[in-house]
N, CA, C and O of each residue as an XYZ file, in Angstrom:
684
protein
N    -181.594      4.967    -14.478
C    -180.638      4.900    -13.400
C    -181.168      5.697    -12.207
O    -181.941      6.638    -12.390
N    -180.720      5.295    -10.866
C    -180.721      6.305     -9.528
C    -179.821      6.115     -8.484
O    -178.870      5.333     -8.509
N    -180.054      6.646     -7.816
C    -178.881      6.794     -6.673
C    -179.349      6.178     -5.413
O    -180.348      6.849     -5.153
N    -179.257      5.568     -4.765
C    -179.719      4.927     -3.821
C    -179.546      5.899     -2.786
O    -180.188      5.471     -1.826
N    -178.934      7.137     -2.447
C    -179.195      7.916     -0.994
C    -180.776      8.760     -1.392
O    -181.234      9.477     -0.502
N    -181.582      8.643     -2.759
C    -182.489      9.303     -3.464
C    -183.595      8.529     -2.230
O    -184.367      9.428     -1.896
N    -183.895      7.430     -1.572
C    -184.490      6.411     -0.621
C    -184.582      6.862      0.700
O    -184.348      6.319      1.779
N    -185.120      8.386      0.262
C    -185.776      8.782      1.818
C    -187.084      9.932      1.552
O    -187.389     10.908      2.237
N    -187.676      9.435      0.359
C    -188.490     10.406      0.567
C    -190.085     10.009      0.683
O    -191.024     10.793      0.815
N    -190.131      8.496      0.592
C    -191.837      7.826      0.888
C    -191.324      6.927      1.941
O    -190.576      6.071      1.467
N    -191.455      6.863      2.966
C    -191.393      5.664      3.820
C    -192.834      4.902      3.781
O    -193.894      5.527      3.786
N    -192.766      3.710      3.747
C    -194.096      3.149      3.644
C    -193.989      1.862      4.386
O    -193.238      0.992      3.945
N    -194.741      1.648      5.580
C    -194.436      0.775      7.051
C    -196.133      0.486      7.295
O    -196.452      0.265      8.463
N    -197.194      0.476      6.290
C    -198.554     -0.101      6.522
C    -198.302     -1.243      6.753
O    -197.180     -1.730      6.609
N    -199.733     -2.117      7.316
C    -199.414     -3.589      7.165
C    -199.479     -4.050      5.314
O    -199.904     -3.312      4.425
N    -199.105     -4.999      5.195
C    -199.427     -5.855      4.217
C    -201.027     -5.809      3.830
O    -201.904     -6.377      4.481
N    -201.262     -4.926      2.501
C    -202.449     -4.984      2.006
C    -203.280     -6.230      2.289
O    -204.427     -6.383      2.710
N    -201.838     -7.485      1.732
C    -202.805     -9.021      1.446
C    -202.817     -9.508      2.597
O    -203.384    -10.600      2.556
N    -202.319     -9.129      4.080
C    -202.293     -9.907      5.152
C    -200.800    -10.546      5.269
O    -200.399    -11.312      6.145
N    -200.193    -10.108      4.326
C    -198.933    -11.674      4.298
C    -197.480    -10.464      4.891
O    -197.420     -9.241      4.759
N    -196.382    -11.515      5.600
C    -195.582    -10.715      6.461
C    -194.863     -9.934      5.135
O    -194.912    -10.371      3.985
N    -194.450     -9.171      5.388
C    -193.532     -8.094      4.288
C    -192.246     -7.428      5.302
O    -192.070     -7.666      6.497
N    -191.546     -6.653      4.532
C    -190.376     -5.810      4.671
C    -191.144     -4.305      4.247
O    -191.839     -4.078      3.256
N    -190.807     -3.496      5.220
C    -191.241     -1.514      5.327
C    -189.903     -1.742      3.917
O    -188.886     -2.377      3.637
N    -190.796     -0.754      3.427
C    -190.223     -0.294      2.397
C    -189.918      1.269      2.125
O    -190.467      2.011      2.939
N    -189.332      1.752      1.370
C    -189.407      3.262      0.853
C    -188.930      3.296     -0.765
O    -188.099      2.733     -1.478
N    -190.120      4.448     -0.902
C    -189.938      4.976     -2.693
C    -188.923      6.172     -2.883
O    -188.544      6.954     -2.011
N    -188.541      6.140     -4.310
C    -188.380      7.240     -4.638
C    -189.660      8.448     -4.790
O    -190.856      8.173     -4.693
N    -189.029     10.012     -5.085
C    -189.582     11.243     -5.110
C    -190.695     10.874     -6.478
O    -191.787     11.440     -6.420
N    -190.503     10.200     -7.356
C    -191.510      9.748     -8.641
C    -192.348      8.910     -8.188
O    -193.497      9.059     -8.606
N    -192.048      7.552     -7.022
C    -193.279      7.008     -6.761
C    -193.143      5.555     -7.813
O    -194.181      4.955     -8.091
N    -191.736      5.036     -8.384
C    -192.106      4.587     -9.521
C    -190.679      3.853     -8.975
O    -190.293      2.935     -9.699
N    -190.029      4.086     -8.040
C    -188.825      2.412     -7.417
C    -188.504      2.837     -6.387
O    -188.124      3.947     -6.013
N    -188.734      1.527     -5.717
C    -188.891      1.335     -3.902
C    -187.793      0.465     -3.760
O    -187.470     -0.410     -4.564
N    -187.418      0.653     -3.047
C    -186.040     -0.056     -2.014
C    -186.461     -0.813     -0.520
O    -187.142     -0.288      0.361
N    -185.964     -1.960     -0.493
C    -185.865     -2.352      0.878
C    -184.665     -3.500      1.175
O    -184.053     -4.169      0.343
N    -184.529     -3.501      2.741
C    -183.772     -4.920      2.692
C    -184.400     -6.124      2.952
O    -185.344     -5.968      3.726
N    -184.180     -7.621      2.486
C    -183.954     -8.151      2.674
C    -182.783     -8.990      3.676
O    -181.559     -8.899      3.586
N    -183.561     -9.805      4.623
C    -182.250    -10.175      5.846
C    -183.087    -11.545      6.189
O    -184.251    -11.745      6.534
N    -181.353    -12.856      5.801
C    -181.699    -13.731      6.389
C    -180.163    -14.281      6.435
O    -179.393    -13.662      7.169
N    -179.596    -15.548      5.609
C    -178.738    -15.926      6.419
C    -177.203    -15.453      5.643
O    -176.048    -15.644      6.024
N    -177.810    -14.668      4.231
C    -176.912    -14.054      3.543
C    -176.368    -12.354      3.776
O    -175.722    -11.555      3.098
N    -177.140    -12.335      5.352
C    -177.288    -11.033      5.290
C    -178.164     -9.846      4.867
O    -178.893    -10.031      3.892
N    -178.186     -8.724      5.438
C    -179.161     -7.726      4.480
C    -178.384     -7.331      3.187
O    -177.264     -6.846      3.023
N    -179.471     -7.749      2.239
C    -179.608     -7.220      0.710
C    -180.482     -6.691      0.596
O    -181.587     -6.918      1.089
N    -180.000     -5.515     -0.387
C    -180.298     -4.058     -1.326
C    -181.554     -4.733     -1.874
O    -181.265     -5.534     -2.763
N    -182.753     -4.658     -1.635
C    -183.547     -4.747     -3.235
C    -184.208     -3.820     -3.780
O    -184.282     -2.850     -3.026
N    -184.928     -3.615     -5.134
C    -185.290     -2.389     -5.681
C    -186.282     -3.173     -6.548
O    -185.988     -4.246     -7.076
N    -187.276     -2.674     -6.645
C    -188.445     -2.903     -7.149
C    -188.448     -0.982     -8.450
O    -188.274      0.207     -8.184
N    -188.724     -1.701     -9.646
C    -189.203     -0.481    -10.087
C    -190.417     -0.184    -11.496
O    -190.553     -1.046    -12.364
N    -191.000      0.776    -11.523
C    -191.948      0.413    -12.660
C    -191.493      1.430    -14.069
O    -191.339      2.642    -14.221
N    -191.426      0.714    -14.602
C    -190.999      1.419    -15.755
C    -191.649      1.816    -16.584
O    -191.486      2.634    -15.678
N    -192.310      2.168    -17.468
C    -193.619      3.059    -18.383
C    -192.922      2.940    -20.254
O    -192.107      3.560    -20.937
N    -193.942      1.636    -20.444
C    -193.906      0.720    -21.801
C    -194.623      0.791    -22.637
O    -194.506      0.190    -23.705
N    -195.627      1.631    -22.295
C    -196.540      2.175    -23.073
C    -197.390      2.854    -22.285
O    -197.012      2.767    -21.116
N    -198.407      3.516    -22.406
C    -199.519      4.396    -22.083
C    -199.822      3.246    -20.874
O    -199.774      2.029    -21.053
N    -200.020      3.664    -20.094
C    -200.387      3.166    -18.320
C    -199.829      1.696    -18.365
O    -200.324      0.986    -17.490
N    -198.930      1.085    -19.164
C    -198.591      0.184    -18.994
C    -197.471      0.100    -18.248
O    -196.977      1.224    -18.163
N    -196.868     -0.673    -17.693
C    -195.623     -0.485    -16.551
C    -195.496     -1.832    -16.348
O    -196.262     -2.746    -16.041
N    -193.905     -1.682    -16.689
C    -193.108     -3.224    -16.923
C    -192.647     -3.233    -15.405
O    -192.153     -2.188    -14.982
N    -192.762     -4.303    -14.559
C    -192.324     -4.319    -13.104
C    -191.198     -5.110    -13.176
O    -191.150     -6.276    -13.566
N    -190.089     -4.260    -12.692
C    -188.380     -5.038    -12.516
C    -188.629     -5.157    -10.670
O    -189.310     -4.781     -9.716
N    -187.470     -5.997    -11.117
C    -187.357     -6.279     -9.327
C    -185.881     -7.261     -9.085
O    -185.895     -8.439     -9.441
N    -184.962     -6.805     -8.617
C    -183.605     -7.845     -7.955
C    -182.850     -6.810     -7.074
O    -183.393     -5.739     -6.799
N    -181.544     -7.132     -6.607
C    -180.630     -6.967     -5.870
C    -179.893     -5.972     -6.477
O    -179.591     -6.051     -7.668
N    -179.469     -4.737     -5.547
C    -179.335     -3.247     -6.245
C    -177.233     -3.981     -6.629
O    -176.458     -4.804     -6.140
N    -177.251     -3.230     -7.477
C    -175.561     -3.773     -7.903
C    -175.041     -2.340     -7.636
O    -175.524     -1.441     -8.324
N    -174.357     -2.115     -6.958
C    -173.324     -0.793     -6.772
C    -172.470     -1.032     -8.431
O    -172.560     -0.170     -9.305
N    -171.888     -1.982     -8.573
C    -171.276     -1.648     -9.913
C    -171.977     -0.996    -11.053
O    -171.383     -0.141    -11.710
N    -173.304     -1.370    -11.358
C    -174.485     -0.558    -12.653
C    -174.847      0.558    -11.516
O    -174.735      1.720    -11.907
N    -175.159      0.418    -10.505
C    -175.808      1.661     -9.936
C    -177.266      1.387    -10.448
O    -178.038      2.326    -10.646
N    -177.682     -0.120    -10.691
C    -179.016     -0.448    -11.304
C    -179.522     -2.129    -10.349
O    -178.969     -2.418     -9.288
N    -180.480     -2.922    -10.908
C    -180.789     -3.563    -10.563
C    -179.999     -4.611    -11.655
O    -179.741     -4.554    -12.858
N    -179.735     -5.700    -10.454
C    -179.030     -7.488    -10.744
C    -180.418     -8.674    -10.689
O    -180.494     -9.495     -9.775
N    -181.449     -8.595    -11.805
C    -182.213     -9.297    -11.689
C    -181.946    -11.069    -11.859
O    -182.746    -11.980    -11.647
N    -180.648    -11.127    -12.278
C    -180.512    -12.496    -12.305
C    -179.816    -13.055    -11.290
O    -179.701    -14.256    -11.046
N    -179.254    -11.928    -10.581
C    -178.674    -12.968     -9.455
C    -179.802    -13.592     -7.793
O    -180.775    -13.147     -7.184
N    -179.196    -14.408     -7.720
C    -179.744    -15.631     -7.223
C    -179.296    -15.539     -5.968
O    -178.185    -16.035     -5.778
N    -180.163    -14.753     -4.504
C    -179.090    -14.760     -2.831
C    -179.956    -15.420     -2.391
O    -180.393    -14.768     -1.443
N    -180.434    -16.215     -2.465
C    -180.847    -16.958     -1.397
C    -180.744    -17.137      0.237
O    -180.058    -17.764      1.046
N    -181.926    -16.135      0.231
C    -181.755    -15.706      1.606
C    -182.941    -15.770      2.547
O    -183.316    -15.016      3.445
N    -183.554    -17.245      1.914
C    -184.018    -17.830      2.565
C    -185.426    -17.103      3.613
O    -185.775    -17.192      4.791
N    -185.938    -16.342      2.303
C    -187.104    -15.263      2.817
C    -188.290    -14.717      1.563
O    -188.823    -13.609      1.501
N    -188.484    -15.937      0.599
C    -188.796    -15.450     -0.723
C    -190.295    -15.325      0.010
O    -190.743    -14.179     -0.012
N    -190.996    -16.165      0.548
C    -192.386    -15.721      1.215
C    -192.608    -13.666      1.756
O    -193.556    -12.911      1.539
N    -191.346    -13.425      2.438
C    -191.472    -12.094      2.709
C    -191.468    -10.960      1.578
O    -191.866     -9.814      1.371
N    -190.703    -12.100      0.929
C    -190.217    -10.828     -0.386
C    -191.561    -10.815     -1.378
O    -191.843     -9.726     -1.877
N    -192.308    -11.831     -1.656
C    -193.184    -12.074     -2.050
C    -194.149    -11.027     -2.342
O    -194.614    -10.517     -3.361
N    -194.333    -10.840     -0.647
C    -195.329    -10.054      0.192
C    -195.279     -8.592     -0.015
O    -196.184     -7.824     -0.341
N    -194.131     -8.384      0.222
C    -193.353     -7.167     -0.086
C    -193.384     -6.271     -1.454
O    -193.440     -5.048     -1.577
N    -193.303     -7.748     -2.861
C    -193.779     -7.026     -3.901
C    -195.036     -6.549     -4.102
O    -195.327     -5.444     -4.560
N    -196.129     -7.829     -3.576
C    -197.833     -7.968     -3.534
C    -197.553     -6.170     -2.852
O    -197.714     -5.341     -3.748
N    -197.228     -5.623     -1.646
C    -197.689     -4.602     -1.212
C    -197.314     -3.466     -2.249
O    -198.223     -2.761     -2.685
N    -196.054     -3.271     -2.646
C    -195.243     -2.496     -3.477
C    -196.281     -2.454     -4.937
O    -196.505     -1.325     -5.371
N    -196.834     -3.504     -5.602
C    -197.907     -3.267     -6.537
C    -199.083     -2.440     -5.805
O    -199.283     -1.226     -5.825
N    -199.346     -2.817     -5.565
C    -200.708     -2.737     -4.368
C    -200.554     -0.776     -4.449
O    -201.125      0.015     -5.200
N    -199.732     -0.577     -3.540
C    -199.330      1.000     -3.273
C    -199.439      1.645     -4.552
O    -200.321      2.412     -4.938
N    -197.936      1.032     -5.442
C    -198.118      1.863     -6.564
C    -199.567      2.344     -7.498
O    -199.744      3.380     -8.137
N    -200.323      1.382     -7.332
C    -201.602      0.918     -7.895
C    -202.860      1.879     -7.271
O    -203.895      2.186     -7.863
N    -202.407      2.299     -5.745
C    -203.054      3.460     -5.509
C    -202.878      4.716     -6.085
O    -203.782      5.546     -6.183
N    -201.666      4.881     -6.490
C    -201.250      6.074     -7.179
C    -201.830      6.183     -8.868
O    -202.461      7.066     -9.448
N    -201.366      5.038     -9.257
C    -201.471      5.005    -10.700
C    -202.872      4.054    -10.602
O    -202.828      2.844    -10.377
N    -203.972      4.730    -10.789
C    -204.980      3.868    -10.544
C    -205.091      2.718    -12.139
O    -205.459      1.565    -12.362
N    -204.645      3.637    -12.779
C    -205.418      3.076    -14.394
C    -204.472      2.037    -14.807
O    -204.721      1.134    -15.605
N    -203.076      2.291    -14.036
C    -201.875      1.280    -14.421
C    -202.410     -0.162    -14.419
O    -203.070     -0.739    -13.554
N    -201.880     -0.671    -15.815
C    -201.228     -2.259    -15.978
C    -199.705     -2.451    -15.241
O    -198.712     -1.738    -15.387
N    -199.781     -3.003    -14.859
C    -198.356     -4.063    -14.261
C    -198.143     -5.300    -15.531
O    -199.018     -6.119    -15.814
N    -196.950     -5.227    -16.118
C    -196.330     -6.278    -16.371
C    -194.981     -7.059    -16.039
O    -193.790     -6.812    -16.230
N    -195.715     -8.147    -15.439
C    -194.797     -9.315    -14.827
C    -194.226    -10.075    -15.474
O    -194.965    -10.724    -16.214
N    -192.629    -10.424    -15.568
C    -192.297    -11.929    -16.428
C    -191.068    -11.858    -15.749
O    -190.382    -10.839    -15.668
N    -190.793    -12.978    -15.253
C    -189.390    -13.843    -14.889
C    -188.074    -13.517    -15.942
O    -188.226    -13.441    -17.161
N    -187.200    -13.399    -15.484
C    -186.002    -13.045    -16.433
C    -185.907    -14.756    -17.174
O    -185.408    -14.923    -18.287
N    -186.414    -15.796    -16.423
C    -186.218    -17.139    -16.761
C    -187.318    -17.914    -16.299
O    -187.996    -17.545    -15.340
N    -187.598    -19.270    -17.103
C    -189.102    -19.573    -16.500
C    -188.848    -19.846    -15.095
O    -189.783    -19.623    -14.326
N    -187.658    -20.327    -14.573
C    -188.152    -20.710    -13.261
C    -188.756    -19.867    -12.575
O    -189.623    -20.194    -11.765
N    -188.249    -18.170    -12.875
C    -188.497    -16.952    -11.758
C    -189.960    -16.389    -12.768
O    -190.693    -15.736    -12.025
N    -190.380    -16.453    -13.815
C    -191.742    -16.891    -14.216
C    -192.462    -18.031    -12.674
O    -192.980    -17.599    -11.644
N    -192.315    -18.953    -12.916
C    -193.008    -19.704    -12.631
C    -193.706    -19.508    -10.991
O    -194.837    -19.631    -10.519
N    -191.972    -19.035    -10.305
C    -192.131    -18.428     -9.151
C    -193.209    -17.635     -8.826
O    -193.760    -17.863     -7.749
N    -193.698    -16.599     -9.648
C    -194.728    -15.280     -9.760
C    -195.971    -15.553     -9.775
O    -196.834    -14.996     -9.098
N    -196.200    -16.878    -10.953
C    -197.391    -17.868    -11.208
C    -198.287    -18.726     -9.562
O    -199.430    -18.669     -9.108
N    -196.835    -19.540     -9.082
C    -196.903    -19.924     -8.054
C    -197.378    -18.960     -6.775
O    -198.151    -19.153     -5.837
N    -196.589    -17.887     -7.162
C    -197.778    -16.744     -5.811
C    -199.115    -16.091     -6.241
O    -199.948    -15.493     -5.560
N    -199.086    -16.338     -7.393
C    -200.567    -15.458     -7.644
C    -201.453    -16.489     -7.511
O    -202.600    -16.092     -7.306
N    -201.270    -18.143     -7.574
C    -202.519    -18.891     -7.234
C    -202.002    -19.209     -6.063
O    -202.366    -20.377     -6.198
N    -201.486    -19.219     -5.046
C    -201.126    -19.536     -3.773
C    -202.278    -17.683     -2.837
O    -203.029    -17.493     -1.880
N    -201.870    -17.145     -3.574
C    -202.770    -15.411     -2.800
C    -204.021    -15.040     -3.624
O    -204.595    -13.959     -3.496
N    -204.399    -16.000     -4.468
C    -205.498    -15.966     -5.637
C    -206.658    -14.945     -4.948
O    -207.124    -13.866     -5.313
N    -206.893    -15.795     -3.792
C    -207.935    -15.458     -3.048
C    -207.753    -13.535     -2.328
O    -208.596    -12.675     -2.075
N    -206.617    -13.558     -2.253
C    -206.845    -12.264     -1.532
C    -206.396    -11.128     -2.681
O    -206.616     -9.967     -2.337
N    -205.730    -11.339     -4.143
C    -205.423    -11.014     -4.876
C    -206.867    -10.595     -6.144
O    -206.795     -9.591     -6.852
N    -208.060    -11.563     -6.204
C    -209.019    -11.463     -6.904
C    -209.993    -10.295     -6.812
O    -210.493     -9.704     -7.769
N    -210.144    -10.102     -5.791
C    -211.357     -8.970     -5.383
C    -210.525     -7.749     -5.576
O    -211.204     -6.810     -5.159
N    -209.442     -7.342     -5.985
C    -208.969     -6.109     -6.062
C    -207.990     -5.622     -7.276
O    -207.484     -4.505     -7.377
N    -207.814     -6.937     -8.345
C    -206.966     -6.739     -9.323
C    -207.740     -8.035    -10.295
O    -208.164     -9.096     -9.838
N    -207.772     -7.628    -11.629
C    -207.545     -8.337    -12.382
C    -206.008     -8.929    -12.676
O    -204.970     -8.277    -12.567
N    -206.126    -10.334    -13.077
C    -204.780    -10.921    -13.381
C    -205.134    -11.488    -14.475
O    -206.171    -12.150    -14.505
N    -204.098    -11.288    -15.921
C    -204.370    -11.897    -16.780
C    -203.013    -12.650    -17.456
O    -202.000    -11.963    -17.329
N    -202.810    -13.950    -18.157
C    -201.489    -14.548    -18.328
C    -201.497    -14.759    -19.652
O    -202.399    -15.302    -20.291
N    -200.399    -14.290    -20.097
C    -199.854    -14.417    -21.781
C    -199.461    -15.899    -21.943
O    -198.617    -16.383    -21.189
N    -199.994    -16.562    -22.815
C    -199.778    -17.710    -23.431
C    -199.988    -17.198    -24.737
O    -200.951    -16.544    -25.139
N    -198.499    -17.745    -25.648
C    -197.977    -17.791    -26.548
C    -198.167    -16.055    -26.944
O    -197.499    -15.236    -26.312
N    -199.105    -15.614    -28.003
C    -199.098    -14.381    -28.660
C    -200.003    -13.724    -28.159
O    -200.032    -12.505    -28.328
N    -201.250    -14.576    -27.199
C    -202.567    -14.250    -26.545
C    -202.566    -13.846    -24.901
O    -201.967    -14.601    -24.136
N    -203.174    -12.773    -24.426
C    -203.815    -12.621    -23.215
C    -205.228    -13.584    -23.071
O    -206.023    -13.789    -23.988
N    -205.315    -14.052    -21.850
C    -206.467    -14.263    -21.330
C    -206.132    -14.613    -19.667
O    -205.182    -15.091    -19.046
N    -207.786    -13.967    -19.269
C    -208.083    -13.884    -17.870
C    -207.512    -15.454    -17.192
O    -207.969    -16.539    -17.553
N    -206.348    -15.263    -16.072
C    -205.611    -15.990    -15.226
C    -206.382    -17.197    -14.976
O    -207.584    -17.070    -14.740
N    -205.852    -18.353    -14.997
C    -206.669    -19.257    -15.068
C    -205.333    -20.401    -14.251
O    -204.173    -20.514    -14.650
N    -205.892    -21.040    -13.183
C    -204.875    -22.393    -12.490
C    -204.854    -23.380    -13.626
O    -205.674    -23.612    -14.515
N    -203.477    -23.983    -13.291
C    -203.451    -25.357    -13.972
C    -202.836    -24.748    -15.733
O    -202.747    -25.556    -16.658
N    -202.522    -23.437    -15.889
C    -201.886    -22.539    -17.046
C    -200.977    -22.536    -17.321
O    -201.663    -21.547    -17.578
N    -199.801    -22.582    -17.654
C    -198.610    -22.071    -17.069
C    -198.388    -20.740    -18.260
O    -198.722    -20.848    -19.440
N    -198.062    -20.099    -17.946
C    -198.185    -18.436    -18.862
C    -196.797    -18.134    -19.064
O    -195.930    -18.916    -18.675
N    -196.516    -17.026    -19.661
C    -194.844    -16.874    -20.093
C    -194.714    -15.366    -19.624
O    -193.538    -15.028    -19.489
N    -195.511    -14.523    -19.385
C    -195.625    -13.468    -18.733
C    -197.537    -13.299    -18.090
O    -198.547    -13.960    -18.333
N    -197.223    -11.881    -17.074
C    -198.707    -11.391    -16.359
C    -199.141    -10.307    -16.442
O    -198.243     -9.469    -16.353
N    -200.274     -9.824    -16.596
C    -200.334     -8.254    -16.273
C    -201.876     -8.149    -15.533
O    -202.925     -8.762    -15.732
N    -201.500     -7.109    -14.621
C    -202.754     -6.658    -13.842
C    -202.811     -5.298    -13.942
O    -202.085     -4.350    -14.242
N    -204.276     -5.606    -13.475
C    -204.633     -3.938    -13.241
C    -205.870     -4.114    -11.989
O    -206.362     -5.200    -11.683
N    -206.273     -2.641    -11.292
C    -207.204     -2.871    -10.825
C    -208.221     -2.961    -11.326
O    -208.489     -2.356    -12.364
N    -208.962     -3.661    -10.773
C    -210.653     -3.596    -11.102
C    -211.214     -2.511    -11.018
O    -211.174     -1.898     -9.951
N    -211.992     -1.915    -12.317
C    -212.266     -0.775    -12.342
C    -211.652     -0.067    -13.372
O    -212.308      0.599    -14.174
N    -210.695     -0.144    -13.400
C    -209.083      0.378    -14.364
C    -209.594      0.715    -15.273
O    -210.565     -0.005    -15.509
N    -209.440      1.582    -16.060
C    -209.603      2.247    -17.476
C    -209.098      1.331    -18.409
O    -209.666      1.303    -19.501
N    -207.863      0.343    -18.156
C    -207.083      0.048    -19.123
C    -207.786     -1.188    -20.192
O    -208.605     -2.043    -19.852
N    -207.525     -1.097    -20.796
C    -208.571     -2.563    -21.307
C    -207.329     -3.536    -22.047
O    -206.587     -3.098    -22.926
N    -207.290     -4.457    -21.688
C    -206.392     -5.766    -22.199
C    -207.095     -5.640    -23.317
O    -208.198     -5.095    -23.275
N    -206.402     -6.280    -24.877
C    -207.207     -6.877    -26.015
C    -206.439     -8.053    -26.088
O    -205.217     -8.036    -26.234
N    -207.329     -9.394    -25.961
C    -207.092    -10.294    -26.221
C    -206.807    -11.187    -27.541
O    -206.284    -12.262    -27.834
N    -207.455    -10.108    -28.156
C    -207.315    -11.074    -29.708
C    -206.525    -11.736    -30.485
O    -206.959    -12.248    -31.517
């Protein structure tokens, strides 16, 4: 859990690592869930990106619309607000950052549902190119990892940087 007035102590207003438009964001004092808004025709919405720690440098990445009722994140709800390219961008940077910090970190990605799977799939070969030279991406099919491959469709993702200590086992 956190408190959302906790969203003043990293402001982070670089450009977009990958080039692509984004939303300034800010972290919490841990470095480990960032807040920003989203604004289009639903209005500005709360979002919260956060990494959670699943094992030894592994880090499960949540991400939806902050709910004042949990005082947590609403990953299933659906605002369509008509800005998923920004938000996109926004996460790409939000990995990116965290990833400076936590150099050795895995990121793991998966959709609460395949469509929002598929969504994630769809940006990592749509930014392949600016995404490759600085992260490994690798996609779980069925019980197995292997290195990201188009034309896949995977059921979860995990990256790390290149370089990373962490070692995937595929077996």
């Amino acid at each position: 859990m956190f408190e959302v007035p906790e969203f003043v102590y990293l402001k982070i207003s670089l450009l977009s690592m990958f080039g692509l438009e984004k939303y300034n964001y800010t972290s919490d004092k841990t470095l480990r869930v960032y807040s920003f808004l989203s604004n289009g025709p639903s209005g500005p919405i709360l979002k919260i990106a956060k990494f959670l720690e699943i094992g030894q440098n592994i880090y499960n990445f949540g991400f939806g619309d902050y709910d004042p009722a949990t005082n947590d994140i609403s990953d299933s709800n659906v605002s369509n607000n008509q800005d998923t390219d920004v938000i996109m961008g926004t996460l790409g940077s939000i990995i990116y950052d965290f990833t400076n910090i936590f150099m050795d970190a895995a990121i793991f990605v998966q959709g609460t549902n395949r469509a929002r799977t598929r969504l994630y799939q769809m940006n990592i070969n749509k930014h392949r190119e600016r995404i490759s030279p600085i992260f490994d991406v690798f996609g779980l099919k069925g019980e197995r990892w292997e290195i990201f491959k188009r034309g896949v469709n995977y059921d979860a993702f995990l990256g790390r940087r290149k370089g990373a200590s962490f070692v995937i086992d595929s077996q």
